[in-house]
N, C-alpha and C positions, 0 to 999 in steps of 0.2 A: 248242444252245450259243449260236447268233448272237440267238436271243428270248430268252436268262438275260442274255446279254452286254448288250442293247439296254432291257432291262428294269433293270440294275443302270444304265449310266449315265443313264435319264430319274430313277431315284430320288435320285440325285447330282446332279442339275442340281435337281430341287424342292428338296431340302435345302439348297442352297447360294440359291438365290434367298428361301428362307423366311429364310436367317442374313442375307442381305442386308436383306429389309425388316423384319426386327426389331433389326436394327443403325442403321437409318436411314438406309444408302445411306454410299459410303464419302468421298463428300464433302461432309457434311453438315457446317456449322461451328459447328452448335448443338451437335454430338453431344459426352453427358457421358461422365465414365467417371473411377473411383476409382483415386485417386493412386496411382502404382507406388508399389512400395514392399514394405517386411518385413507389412504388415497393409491390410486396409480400415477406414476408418473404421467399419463397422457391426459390427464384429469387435471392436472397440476396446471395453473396460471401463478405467472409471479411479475409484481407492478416492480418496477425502478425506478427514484426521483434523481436525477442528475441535475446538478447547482448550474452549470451550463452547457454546452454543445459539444458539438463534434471541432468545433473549432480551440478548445480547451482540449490543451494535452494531456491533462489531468485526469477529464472525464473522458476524453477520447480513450483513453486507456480504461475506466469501468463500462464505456459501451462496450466496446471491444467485446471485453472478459463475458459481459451478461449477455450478447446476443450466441458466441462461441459457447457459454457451458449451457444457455437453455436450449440449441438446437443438437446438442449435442445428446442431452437427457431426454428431447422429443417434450418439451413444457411449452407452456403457451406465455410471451412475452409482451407487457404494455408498457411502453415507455414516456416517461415526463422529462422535457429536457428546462432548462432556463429555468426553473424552479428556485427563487434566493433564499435568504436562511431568514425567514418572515412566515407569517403565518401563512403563506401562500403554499408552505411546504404543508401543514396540517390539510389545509384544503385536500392539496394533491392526495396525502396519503389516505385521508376518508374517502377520497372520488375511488381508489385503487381498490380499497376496501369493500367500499359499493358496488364495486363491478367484479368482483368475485377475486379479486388475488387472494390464494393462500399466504403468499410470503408480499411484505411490499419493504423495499431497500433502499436507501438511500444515502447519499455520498461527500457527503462535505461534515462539518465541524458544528455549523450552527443550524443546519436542521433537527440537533439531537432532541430542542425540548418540545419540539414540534411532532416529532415522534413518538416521544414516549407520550403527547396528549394523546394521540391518537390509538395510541395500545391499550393504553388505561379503558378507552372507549370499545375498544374491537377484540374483548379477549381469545378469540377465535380465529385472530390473523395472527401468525406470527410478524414482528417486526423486525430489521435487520439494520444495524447505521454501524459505517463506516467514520474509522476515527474518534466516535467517541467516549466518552469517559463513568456514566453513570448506570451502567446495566448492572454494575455488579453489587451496587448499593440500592438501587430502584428494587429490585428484585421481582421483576415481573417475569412472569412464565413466559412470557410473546416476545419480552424484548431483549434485544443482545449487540453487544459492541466486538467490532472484527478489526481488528488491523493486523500488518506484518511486521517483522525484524530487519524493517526496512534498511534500519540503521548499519546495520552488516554490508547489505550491498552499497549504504553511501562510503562508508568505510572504503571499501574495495574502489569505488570510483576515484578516490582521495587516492587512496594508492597510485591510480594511474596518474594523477593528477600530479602526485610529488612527483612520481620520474620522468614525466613530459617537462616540470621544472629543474629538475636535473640535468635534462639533455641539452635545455636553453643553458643553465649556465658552464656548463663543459664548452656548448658553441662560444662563451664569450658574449653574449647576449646581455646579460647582468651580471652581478655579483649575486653570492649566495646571500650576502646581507640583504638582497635590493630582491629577493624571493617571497615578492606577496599578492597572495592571491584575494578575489572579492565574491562580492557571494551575492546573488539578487533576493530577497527573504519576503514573504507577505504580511507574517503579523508574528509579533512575537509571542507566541504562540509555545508550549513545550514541546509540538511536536517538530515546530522549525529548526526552535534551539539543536534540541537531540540531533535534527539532520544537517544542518552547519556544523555543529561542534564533532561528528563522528567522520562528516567530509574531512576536516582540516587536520583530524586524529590521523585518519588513514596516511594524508599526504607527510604530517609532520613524522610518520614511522622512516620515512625514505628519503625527504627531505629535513634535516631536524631545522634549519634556521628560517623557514616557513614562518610567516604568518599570514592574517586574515583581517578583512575589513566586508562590515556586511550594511548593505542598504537594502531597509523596508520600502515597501511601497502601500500597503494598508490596503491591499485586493488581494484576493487568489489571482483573478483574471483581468490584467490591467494591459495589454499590450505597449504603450505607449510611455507608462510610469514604467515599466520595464526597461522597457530600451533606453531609457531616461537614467535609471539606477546603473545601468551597465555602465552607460557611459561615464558618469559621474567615476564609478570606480575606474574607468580605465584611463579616468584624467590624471588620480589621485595615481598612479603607476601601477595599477595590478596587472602581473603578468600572464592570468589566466581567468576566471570566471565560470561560476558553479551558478544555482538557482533553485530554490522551491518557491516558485511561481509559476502559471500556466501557460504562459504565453508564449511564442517566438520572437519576443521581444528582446531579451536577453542575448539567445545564441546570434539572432540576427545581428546586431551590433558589434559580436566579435567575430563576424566573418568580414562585416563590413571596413572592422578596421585589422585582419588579419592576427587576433589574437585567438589562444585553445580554449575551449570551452568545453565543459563536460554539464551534459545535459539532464533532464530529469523525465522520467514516464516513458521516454523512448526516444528512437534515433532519430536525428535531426540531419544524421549526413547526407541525404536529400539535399537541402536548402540552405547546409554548410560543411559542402564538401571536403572543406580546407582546414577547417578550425575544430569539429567536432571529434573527437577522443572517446568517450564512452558516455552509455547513460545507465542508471538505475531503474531500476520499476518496480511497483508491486504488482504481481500476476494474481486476480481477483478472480480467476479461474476454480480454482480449491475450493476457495470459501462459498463462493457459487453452488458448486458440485453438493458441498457436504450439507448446506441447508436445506436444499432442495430433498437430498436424497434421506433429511433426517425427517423432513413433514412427509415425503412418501410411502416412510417406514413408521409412523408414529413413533420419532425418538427424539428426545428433547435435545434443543440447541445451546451450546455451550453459551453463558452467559457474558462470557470473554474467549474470545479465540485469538490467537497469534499464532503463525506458523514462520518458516523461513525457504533457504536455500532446498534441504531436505524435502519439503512440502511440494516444493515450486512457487512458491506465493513470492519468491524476492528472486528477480533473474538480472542479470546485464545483460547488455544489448551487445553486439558484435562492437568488436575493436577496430576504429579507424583507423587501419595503419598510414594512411596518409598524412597523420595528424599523432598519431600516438607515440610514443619513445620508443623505439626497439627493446625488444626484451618486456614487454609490457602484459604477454597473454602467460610467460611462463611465470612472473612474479605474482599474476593475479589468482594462477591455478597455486600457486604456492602458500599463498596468504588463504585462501578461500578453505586450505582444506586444516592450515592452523584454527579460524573458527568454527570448522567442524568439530575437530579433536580435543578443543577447549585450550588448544596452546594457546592461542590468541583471543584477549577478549578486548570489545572497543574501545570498553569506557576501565582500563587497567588503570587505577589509582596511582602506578605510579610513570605513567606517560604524559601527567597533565598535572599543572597545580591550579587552584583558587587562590587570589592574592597576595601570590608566592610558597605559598603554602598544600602541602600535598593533604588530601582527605583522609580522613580516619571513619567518619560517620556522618549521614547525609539524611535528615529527617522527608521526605520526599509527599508533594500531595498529593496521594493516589488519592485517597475517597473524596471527589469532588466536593465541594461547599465553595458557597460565596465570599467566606475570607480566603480562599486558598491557605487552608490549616493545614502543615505541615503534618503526619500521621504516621509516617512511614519506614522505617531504616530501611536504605537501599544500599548500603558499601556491610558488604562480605567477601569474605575470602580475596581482598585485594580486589574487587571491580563493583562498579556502579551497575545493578542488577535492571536493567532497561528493559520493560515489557514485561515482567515477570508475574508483579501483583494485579496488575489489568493489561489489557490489551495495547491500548494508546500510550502512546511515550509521556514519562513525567519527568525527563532528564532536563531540566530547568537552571544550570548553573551556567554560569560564568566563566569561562576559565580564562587565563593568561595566554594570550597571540592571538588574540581574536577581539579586536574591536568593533563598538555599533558605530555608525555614523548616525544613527536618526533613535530614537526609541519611543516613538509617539502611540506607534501602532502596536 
């Protein structure tokens, strides 16, 4: 009995010194180890619906970002591409659901009631939609609406935009009167508006006698009504051209007819060496990282998330100097670090009026409903408060130097 007894604790002392040295000793301050929590990250599956392909600049920019932060986090990734804002999207997110996604995301505007059917259904998945508008009134545990402070980086694009129109009229090119730029739009929509009207903000700081002229086209992803809208504008004389739409429809058009373009999701100076200037993006990277790593950790997902510049969720793309004004990257570090500092804000009440008239108070419809009921004040302290009470832009007005040509969509 005393050689079983003497024999059991040497085998207890080897196994506790083997957990020791493949633990790494227990004061090791290197030593790694996966988040507490409801999961491990390498446990972790997350589904993504994408509205369409790789061939869409729009979603080419949330493939990107989701294949980049789940190999990055070691998750396991299922992807749905061509997905439209139809029940085809509930399909997808029950199939995602079915096959075991923790998280299942998806990326455009009209998938949102599709999702949240699906959450209501799967309270054990979180759900995650891009753009839109009702998580914070739905109030589901699982569901949540993400976007960024995009409007900052259109801002800054507009920037470049006025002094690329600057440099044209010092060349003698046009008159300052004869400075108007157009703009390709999908649907008017608040989140277009807000990114038009913060494009023309930026440029109208540096150029003041700017104006704008914006053609719809009633698609995210229309390549051909694109090209169509540009050109239309570049008949009516705009001397430059912007976009939220997805296509290369747009930029194609002003290289074809050797006019600047400033692009949107990313650089286009590939395929418009001559004409492109900068672009905006939102880097879906962040928001990526922090859902993943909040089901990891068993921590609830913000109901509304917006981040910015600070985050990295809103970057520009390198400056075409081929195409750009001189003096273009120190104006933009300049401008960039007044919206840090709060010197600068986009929607400053008193850079813009509505019907000649400068804003005092601005009832705004954040909590979604089928009248779009006004709910809100959004003008304090001298600026239209963009993204503040939910995530998705509700910056919906009108202002003066900015005409629609179409407003069907």
């Amino acid at each position: 009995m005393k050689k079983f007894t003497k024999l059991l604790a040497l085998l207890t002392a080897v196994a506790m010194l083997f957990c020791f040295a493949a633990c790494g000793g227990s004061g090791d301050e290197n030593q790694t180890t996966e988040p507490a929590g409801e999961n491990s990250l390498s446990d972790l599956k997350v589904g993504f619906i994408f509205l369409h392909d790789e061939n869409s600049t729009y979603d080419l920019n949330f493939i990107k970002a989701a294949r980049e932060a789940c190999a990055k986090l070691g998750v396991e990734i299922v992807e749905k591409v061509n997905i439209p804002e139809s029940n085809e999207c509930y399909e997808a997110a029950v199939d995602l659901a079915d096959r075991g996604c923790d998280i299942v995301f998806a990326d455009s505007f009209g998938h949102e009631q599709y999702m949240i059917q699906a959450a209501k259904e799967y309270p054990d998945v979180q759900f995650c939609h891009a753009t839109g508008t009702m998580a914070h009134t739905e109030n589901l545990a699982n569901y949540h609406n993400a976007f960024a402070s995009i409007y900052e980086g259109r801002y800054l694009a507009g920037v470049a935009a006025g002094l690329k129109l600057n440099e044209m009229i010092e060349a003698g090119q046009f008159t300052a009167e004869e400075a108007k730029m157009g703009y390709v739009g999908a649907f008017t929509y608040a989140e277009v508006i807000s990114g038009y009207t913060s494009f023309y903000l930026g440029a109208k700081s540096v150029c003041p006698t700017v104006t704008m002229e914006v053609q719809f086209t009633g698609s995210w992803y229309d390549e051909m009504a694109e090209k169509e809208a540009a050109e239309k504008l570049l008949s009516n004389g705009c001397k430059l051209i912007s976009q939220h739409a997805d296509s290369m429809g747009a930029p194609t058009a002003c290289e074809n007819k050797g006019v600047p373009n400033v692009s949107y999701n990313g650089s286009t100076v590939a395929a418009c060496p001559n004409t492109f200037i900068i672009s905006s993006r939102i880097n879906w990277v962040p928001y990526y990282e922090y859902i993943i790593n909040c089901v990891a950790n068993g921590e609830a997902i913000a109901a509304d998330w917006c981040k910015g510049f600070d985050a990295g969720s809103v970057e520009l793309s390198e400056i075409n100097d081929k195409a750009a004004a001189a003096g273009t990257a120190d104006k933009l570090a300049e401008v960039k670090a007044g919206l840090a500092d709060g010197s600068i804000r986009v929607f400053d009440t008193d850079t813009f009026t509505v019907n000649g008239e400068k804003l005092t108070s601005y009832m705004a419809d954040v909590d979604t409903d089928a009248a779009y009921t006004p709910d809100t004040e959004v003008i304090a302290d001298g600026y239209f408060h963009e993204s503040e009470y939910r995530s998705a832009p509700y910056f919906d007005l009108r202002i003066d130097g900015i005409t629609l040509l179409n407003e069907k969509f």
